[in-house]
ZAVO-478612 format. One record per residue (C-alpha): z, x, y. Coordinates in Angstrom, 2 decimals, padded with zeros to 5 digits. Example, Ala and Ser with C-alpha at 12.3 -4.5 7.8 and 13.67 -1.06 7.14 Angstrom:
2
+---------+---------+---------+
:      c3 :      c1 :      c2 :
+---------+---------+---------+
:  007.80 :  012.30 : -004.50 :
:  007.14 :  013.67 : -001.06 :
+---------+---------+---------+
This chain:
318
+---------+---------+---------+
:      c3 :      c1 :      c2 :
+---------+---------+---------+
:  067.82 : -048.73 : -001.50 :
:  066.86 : -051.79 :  000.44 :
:  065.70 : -050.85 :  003.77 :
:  067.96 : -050.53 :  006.67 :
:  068.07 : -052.60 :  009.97 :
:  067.99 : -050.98 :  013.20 :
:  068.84 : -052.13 :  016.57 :
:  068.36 : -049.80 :  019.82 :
:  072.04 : -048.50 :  020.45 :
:  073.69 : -050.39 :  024.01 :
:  075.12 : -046.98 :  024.71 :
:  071.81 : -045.15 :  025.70 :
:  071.13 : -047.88 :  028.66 :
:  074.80 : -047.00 :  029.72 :
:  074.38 : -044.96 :  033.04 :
:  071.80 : -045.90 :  034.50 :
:  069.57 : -042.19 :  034.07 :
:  070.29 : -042.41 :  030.10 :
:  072.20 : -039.24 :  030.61 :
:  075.61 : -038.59 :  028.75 :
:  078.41 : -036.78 :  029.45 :
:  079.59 : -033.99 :  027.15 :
:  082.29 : -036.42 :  025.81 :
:  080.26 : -039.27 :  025.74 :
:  077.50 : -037.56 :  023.96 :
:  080.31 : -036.98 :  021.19 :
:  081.59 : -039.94 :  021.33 :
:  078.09 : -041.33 :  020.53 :
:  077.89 : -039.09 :  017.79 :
:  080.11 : -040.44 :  016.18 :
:  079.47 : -043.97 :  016.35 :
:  076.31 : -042.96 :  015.06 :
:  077.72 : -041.81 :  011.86 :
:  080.34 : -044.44 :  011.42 :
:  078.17 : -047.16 :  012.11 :
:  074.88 : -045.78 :  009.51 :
:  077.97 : -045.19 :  006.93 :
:  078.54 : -049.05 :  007.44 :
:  075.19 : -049.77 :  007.01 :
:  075.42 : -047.68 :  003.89 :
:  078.53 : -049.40 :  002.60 :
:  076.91 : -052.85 :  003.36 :
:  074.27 : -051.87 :  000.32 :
:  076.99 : -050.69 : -002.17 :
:  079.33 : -053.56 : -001.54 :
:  076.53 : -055.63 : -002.63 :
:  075.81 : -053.07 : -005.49 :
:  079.31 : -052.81 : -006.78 :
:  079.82 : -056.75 : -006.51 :
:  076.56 : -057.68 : -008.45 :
:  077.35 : -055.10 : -011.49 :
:  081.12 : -055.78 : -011.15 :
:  079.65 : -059.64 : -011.95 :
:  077.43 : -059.00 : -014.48 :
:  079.91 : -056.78 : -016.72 :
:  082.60 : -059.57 : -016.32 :
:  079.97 : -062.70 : -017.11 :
:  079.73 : -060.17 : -020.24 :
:  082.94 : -060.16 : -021.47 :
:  082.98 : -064.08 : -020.64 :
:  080.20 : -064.51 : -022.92 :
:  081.41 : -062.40 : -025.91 :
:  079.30 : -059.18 : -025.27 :
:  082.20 : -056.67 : -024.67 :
:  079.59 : -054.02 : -025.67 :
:  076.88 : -053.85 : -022.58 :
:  076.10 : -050.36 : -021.79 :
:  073.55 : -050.81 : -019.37 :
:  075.71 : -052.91 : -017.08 :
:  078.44 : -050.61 : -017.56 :
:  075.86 : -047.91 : -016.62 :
:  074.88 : -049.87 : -013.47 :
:  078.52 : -050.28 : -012.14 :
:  079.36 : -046.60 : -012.84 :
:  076.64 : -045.64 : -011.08 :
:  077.11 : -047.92 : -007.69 :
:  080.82 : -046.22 : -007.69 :
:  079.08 : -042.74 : -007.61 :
:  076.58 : -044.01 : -005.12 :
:  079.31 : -044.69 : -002.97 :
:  081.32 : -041.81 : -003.14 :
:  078.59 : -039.31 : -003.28 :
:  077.42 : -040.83 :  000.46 :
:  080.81 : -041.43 :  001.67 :
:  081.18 : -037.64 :  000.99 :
:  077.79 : -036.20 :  002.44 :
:  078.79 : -038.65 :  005.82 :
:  082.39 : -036.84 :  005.70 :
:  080.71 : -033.63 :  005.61 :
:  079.25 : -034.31 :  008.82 :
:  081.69 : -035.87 :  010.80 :
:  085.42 : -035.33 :  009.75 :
:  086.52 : -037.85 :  011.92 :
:  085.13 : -040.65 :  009.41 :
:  088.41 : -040.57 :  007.87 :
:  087.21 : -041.24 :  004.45 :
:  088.86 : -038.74 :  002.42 :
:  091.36 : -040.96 :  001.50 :
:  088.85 : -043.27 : -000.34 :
:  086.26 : -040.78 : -001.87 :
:  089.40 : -039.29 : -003.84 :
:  090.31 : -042.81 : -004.71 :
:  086.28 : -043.57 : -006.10 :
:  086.21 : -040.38 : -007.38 :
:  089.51 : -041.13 : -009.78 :
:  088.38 : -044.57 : -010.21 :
:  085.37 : -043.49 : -011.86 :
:  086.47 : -041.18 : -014.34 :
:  087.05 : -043.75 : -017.24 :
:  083.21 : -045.32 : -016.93 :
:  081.98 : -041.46 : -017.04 :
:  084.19 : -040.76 : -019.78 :
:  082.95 : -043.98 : -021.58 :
:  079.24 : -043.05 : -020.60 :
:  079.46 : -039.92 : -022.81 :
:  080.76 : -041.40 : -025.40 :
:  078.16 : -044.00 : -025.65 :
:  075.61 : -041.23 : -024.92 :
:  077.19 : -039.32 : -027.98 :
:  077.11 : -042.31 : -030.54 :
:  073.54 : -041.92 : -030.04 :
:  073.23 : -038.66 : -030.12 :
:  075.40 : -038.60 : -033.81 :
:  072.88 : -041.00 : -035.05 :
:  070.10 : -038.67 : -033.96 :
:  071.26 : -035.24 : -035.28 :
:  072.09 : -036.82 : -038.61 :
:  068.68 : -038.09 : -039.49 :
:  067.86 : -039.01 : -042.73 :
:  071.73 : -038.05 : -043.85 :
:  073.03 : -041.29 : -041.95 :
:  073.55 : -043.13 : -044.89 :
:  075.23 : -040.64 : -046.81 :
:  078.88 : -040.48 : -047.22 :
:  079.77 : -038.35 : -044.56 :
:  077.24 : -039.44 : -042.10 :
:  079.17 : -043.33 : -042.06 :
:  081.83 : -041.17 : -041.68 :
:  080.96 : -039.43 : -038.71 :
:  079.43 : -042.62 : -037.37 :
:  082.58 : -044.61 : -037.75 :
:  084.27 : -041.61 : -035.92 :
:  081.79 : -041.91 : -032.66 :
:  082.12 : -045.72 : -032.89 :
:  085.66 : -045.10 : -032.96 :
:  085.77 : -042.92 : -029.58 :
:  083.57 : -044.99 : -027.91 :
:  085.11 : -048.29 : -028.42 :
:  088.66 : -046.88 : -027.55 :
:  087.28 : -045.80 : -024.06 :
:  085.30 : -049.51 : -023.81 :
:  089.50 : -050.70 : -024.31 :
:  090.38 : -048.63 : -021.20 :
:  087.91 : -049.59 : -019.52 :
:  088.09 : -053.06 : -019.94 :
:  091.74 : -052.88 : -019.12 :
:  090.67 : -050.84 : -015.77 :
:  088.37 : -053.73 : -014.77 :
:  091.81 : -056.11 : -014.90 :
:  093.72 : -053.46 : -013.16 :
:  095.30 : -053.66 : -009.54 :
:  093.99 : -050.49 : -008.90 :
:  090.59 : -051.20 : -009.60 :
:  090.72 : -054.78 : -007.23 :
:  092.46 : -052.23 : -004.77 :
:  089.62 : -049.79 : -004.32 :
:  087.10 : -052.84 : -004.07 :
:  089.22 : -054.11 : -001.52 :
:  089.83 : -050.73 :  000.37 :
:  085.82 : -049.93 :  000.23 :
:  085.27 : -053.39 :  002.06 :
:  088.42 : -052.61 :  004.46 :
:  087.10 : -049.37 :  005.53 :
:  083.61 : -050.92 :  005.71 :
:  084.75 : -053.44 :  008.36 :
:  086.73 : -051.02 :  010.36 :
:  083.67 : -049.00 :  011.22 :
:  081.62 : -049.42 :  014.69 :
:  078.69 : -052.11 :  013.93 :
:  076.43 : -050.71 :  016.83 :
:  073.36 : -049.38 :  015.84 :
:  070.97 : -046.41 :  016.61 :
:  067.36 : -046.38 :  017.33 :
:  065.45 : -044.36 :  014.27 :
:  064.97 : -041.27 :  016.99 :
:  068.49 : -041.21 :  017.46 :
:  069.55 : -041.39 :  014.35 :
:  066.93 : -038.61 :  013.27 :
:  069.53 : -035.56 :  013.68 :
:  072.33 : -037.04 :  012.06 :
:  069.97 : -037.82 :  008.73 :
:  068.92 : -034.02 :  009.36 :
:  072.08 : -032.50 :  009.25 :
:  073.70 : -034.95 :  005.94 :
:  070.45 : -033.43 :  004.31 :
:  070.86 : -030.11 :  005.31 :
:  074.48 : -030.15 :  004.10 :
:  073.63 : -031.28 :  000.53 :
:  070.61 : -029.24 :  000.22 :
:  072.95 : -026.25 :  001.69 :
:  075.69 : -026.73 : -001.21 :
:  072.78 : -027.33 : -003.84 :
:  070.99 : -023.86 : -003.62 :
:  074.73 : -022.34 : -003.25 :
:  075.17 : -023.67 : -006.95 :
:  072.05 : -023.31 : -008.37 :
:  072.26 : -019.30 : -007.18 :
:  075.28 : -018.94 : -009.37 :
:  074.04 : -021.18 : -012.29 :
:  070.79 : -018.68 : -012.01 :
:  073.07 : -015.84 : -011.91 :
:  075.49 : -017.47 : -014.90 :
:  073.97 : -020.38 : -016.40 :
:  077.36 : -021.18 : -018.33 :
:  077.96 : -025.03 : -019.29 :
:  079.81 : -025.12 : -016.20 :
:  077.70 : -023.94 : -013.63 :
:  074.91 : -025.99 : -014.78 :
:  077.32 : -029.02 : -015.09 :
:  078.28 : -028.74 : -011.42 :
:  074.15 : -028.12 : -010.37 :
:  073.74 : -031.05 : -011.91 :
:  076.55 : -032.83 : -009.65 :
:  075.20 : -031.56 : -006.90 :
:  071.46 : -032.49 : -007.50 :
:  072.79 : -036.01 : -007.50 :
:  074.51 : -035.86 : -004.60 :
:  071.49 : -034.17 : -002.70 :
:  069.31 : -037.15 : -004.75 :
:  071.63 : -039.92 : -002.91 :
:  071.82 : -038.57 :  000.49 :
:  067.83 : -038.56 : -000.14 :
:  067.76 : -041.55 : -001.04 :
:  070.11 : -043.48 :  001.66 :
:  068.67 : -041.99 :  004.49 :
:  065.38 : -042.26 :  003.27 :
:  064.55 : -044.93 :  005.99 :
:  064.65 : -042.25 :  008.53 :
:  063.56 : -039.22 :  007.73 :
:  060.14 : -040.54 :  006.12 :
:  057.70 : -040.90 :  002.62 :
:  058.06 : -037.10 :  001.75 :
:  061.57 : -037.38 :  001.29 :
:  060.84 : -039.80 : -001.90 :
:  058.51 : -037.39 : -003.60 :
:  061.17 : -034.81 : -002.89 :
:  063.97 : -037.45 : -004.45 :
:  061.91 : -038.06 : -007.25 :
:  061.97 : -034.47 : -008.03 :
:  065.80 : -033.97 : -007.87 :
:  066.52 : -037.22 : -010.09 :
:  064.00 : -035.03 : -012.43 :
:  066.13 : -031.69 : -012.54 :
:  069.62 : -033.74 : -012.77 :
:  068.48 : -035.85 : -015.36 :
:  066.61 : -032.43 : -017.33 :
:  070.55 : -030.81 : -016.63 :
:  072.13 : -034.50 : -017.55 :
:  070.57 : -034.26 : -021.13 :
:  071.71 : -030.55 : -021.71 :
:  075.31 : -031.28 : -020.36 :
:  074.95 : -034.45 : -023.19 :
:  073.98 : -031.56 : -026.12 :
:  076.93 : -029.48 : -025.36 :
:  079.31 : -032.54 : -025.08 :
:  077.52 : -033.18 : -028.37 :
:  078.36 : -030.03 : -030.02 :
:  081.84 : -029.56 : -028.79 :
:  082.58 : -033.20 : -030.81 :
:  080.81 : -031.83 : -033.88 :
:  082.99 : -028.23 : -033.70 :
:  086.35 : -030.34 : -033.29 :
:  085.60 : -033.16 : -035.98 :
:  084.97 : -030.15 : -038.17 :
:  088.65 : -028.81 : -037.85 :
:  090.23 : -032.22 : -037.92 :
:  088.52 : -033.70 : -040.81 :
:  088.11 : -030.63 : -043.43 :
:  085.79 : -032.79 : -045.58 :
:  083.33 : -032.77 : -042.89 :
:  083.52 : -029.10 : -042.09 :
:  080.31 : -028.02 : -043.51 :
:  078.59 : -030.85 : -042.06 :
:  080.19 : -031.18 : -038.89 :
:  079.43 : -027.38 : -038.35 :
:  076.36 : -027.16 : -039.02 :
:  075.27 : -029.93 : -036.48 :
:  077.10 : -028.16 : -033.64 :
:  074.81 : -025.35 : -034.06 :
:  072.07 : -027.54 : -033.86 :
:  072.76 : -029.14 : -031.21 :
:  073.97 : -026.04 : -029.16 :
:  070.82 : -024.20 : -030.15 :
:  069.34 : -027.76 : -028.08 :
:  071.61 : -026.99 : -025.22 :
:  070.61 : -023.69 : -025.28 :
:  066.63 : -024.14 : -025.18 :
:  067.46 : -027.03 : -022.45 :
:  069.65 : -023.99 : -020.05 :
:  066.59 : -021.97 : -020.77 :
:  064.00 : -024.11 : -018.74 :
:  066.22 : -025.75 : -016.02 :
:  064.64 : -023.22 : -013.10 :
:  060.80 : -024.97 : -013.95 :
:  062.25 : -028.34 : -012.20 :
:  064.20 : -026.44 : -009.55 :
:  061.21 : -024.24 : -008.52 :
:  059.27 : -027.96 : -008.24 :
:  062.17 : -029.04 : -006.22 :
:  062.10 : -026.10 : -004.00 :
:  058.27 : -025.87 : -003.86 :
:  058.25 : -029.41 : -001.82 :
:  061.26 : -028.67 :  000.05 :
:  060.50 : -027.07 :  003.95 :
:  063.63 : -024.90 :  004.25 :
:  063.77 : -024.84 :  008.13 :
:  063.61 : -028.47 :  008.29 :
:  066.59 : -028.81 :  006.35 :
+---------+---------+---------+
């Protein structure tokens, strides 16, 4: 994230003494919030905009089929609503609820095309040297199938009023926020408490997952490793160079947990192409072992990343 400016907030001078009311020490508060959350939103308008332009120049060009811009404008969505949330978490009176449901929904079809791209890699990798055979075209044409179905949606999405609405409601919320700024010191607490309410929800999931590591559990640790990694990441201005040694370490685990989740997405396919296409049954079956027993080995060794994680991590700053 590029790095944030900061002006020295008119409101402390206000007084004469510096001293605040109760009231106006809220108050304060929470133009603190509202106006970093701006600053925030200022970066992933920008973000959005720039991938929202280089998938369309895409498509203008006759390359329907760009994942990694795809990836990139999936991804500044998340950014968005992941931060918008941790903010909200902090100060209800951000009134952004509204609009992280909205991302949240909007986002769905890029995730859903993400894993199928992600899978039409994976098929070609658990076939192997049976790719050419009969059945493995088969199976290829089946992933291809998937994921260009999903590319349709999406594409359609992109040309959507509800899409240009959210764009246009991320900007409108955006302007309506306070654009007075906090010194670094002030600012300091707030950054403080958005970390300590990710990191708080992040070793509440990762006790169950360690108590159950089902699909799910480790599914949702993942979600909330990333939202722990972009809180880390947009306020690291503030809180200081440790905090990117400790990012670097989440966007470790999630990604270790993003390639499991992958493997049992993977599986799953193989299981239901086997029932659907009896022809493929042996076949089909015999890869969603394999890649379950890959899952499986993956759930095994998720705790080495969160005990590097946790190592770094200074629970009572946090």
């Amino acid at each position: 994230m590029s790095c944030l400016r900061y002006e020295v907030d008119a409101l402390m001078n206000k007084g004469g003494d510096g001293k605040m009311s109760k009231k106006q020490q809220r108050r304060h508060d929470h133009d603190v919030v509202k106006a970093f959350t701006r600053e925030l939103l200022n970066v992933a308008e920008s973000d959005i905009k720039l991938a929202d332009f280089i998938v369309r120049n895409n498509r203008t060009e006759g390359e329907p089929d760009d994942p990694e811009s795809t990836r990139k404008l999936r991804l500044s969505f998340r950014r968005v609503q992941y931060r918008l949330a941790t903010m909200a978490s902090i100060d209800p009176t951000l009134g952004a609820d509204d609009l992280i449901e909205r991302l949240y929904d909007l986002g769905k079809p890029f995730g859903r095309l993400r894993d199928a791209e992600v899978l039409e890699a994976g098929v070609i990798k658990a076939l192997g040297n049976r790719i050419a055979s009969p059945q493995g075209r088969q199976l290829m044409d089946l992933a291809a199938r998937g994921r260009r179905n999903l590319q349709q949606k999406t594409d359609e999405l992109l040309k959507s009023d509800k899409y240009h609405d959210t764009l246009r409601e991320v900007s409108e919320f955006r302007t309506s926020l306070p654009t007075r700024h906090a010194s670094s010191e002030t600012l300091s607490p707030m950054a403080e408490r958005a970390m300590h309410v990710a990191w708080t929800e992040l070793r509440r999931v990762v006790k169950e997952a360690k108590r159950n590591p089902s699909d799910k559990n480790l599914h949702e640790t993942r979600i909330a490793a990333k939202r722990t990694l972009y809180a880390a990441q947009g306020l690291s201005d503030i809180l200081g160079g440790p905090v990117e040694e400790f990012s670097r370490r989440v966007d470790l685990m999630q990604k270790y947990l993003g390639k499991q989740h992958d493997l049992v997405i993977a599986s799953r396919w193989f299981r239901d192409i086997g029932k659907e296409h009896p022809n493929l049954k042996k076949l089909a079956r015999k890869l969603a072992v394999q890649e379950r027993r890959r899952a499986d080995k993956r759930a095994d060794r998720w705790t080495d990343y969160w005990r590097a994680v946790k190592d770094l991590h200074p629970d009572k700053r946090w």
